[in-house]
C-alpha positions, 0 to 999 in steps of 0.5 A: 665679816668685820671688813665688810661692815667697815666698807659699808660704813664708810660707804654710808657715810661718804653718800651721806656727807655731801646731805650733811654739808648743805643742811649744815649750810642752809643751817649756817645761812639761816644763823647769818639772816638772823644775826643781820636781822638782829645787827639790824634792829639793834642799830635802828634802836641804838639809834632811837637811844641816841636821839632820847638821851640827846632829848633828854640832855637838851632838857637838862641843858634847857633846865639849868639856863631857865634855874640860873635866869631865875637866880640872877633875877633873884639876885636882882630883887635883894637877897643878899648877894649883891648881884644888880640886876641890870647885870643879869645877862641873857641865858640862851639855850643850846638848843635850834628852838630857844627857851623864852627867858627874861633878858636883862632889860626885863630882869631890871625891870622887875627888880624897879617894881618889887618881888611881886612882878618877879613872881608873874615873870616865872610864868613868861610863855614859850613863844613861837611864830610862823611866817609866811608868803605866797606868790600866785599864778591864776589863769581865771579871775579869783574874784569869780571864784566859787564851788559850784553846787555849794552855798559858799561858807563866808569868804574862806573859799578859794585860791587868793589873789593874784600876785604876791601875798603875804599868807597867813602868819601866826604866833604862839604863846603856850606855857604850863599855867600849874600843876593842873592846867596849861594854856596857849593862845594862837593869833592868825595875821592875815596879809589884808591886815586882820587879827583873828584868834585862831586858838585860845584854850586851856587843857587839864595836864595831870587828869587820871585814866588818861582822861584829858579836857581842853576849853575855850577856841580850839582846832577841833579833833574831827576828821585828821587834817583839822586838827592841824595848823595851815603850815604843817599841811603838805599842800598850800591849800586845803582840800576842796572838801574842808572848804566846802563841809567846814569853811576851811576849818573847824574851830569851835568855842566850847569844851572837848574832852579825850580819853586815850585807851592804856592799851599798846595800840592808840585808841582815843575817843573824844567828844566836843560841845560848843557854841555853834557859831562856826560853820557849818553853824553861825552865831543863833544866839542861844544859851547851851551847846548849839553844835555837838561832835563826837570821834574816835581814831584807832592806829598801830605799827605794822611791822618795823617800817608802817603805822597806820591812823584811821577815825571816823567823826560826827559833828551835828549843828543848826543854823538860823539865817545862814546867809549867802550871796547868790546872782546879787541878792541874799539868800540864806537857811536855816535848819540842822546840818550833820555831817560824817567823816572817815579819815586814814593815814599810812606812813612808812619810814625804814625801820621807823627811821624817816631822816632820809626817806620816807612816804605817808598816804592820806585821805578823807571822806565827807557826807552831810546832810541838811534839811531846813528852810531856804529864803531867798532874796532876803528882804526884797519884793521878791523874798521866798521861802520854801523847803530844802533838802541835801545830801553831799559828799566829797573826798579827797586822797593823797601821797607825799614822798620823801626821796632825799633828807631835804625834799618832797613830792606829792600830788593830790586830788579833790572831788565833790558831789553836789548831790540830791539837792531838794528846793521847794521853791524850785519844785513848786515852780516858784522859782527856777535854777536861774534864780539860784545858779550857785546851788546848780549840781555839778561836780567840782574836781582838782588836781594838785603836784607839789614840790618843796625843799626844807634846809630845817625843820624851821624853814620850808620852800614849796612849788605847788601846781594845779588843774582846778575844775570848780566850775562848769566849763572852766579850768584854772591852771594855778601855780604857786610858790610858798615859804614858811619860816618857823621862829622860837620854840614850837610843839612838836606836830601830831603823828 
């Protein structure tokens, strides 16, 4: 009896073995995904560990350069060392993005005008400079160039002139001012000569509650193309879109305040009030804020390799007397104009590693509405008014790739919508569309493919072709090919 117990044991055991093997290997096979999950992980964060301690290191490094330029300017001023200061030689940073530090014609100038001036010279900004350059083929005649269905803005519309340019170039000064404040200064150089102050602010820098507060002329916060300078877009121009609902850009003088949420995921509101002297406003020579806008942007990681960003902005402002030129003569409104905005971004990188590859999508869409008077022919025998009414949209999406370290492609495509346009002038049979061929309905599009290779972070080269359809029956085929060269220290950009 014993014997036979023996047999079907071993009987049992010998079906049951072949059962345990392939759990027991399944077993095994699951431990080995998960040990190259973890191997993974571990690598993308010893990775991001060694690019913070290389941050940090350089922090130091640029720490001790700025503490031994100051002893020598010191030295310099008579405290007993015996130091010239003309001896004092530059310090330059190991680092692509030098600190701005006094050299040792600066330093000898301070020592010749006393401690009081080497006080100011502890507070030299950091400076930076961006330059840059544009050769363009157009196939239609720039000069006739318009957005048909939109009151032009004031110049900012359209795709240049012909042949060489010399873009727009910028320079930057920013520096902490104290404990409680820091300030930049931002100069925009266009090739026709002219100086315009891009940005002028100053922001809060130790505020609690993660409450922050800027003044004076800056990019605004609406939308997420906006807030950003013309260089670091990934096309030459910027989106029909921004040209036809802001000018280009919206920069108000005024005073923006954010507050960022302390929760894991990034949520920001902001609020902003200014002058209203920017389009779609002008200059109505007021007391108070003469244009408001409010916005608020959430964004999260999804997963290892995404994130995402997306908001939602108001701007509300009036104009008085916006002029325009339509067919030769002057016409111009006034009224209120409120315009929304939604906007939404989504990168990707390998393990939140985008050195070699990477892809980001991005869109924006526009809506306003105006409501006012329309004069036409301002200041001539045949001057009117009447009401008007608009509701226009418009949109633009997106993608850039990033298929090797140094290269990128991307296309892009606009559209408007001139929308439901009501002009009293032309439904009282006053006048008719003749009268005001600009204001037309049409839908203008453009479709934008670019290519561009950057050696650095400082420096980028870019061939960027497009079908523009702005205008009935009319197609601008334009090619254009861009550089721009980043010089000294510069912000890092935002995400």
């Amino acid at each position: 009896m014993l014997k036979h117990s023996v047999i079907a044991a071993a009987l049992s055991a010998a079906v049951a073995a072949p059962q345990v093997y392939a759990a027991d290997k399944k077993e095994q096979k699951e431990l080995a995904e998960i040990r190259a999950e973890i191997r993974q992980m571990k690598q993308a964060y010893e990775a991001r560990l060694q690019a913070m301690e290389q941050r940090l290191q350089q922090a130091q490094t640029d720490g001790a350069a700025a503490r031994a330029q100051l002893a020598a300017i010191g030295a310099g001023n008579g405290n007993g060392t015996g130091t010239p200061a003309s001896a004092a030689a530059p310090v330059v940073a190991a680092s692509a993005a030098p600190v701005v530090v006094a050299t040792a014609p600066a330093a000898a100038a301070t020592a010749s005008t006393g401690s009081a001036n080497t006080a100011s010279n502890l507070f030299n900004p950091n400076i930076s400079m961006i330059l840059g350059g544009t050769l363009q083929n157009l196939k239609q005649d720039p000069g006739q160039y318009r957005l048909q269905g939109f009151a032009p803005s004031g110049g900012e519309t359209g795709p240049g002139k012909r042949g060489f340019s010399l873009g727009e170039s910028e320079l930057t000064m920013a520096a902490n001012i104290d404990p409680q404040f820091a300030g930049q200064l931002t100069f925009s150089l266009s090739g026709e000569n002219e100086v315009e102050v891009e940005e002028a602010f100053i922001q809060t820098r130790a505020m609690a509650n993660g409450l922050n507060v800027k003044a004076g002329r800056f990019l605004s916060s609406i939308g997420y193309l906006n807030g950003q300078h013309a260089h670091t877009w990934d096309f030459v121009d910027a989106p029909l879109a921004y040209q036809a609902f802001l000018g280009g850009q919206y920069k108000p003088d005024g005073v923006q305040a954010k507050w960022l949420a302390p929760l894991d995921q990034f949520v920001e509101i902001g609020a902003e009030a200014g002058s209203g002297s920017a389009f779609p406003g002008n200059d109505r020579n007021k007391n108070g804020a003469g244009a408001v806008s409010v916005f608020a942007h959430i964004g999260d990681d999804i997963g290892a390799s995404s994130s995402y960003r997306a908001g939602v902005s108001y701007l509300h402002t009036g104009a008085d007397k916006r002029a325009y030129k339509d067919d030769g003569l002057t016409n111009n409104f006034s009224g209120k104009s409120n315009t929304w905005i939604a906007d939404a971004i989504y990168k990707w990188a390998p393990n939140g590693n985008p050195v070699n590859t990477n892809f980001k999508l991005q869109g924006e869409y526009f809506r306003r509405k105006e409501t006012g008077t329309l004069n036409y022919a301002v200041d001539t025998e045949a001057a009117a008014s009447g009401d008007y009414r608009s509701v226009q949209s418009g949109w633009y999406l997106q993608g850039v790739y990033q298929f090797m370290p140094t290269w990128r492609a991307g296309l892009r495509y606009d559209r408007l919508s001139s929308g439901s346009q009501r002009i009293g002038l032309i439904d009282n049979g006053t006048l008719a569309w003749a009268n005001l061929p600009i204001l037309e309905a049409y839908n203008p599009s453009r479709s934008s493919f670019m290519i561009d290779y950057s050696p650095s972070e400082f420096s980028r080269l870019r061939l960027q072709v497009a079908r523009d359809k702005s205008r009935p029956g009319v197609t601008d085929n334009q090619i254009f090919l861009q550089y721009i060269m980043s010089l000294g220290t510069h912000a890092a950009h935002a995400f």
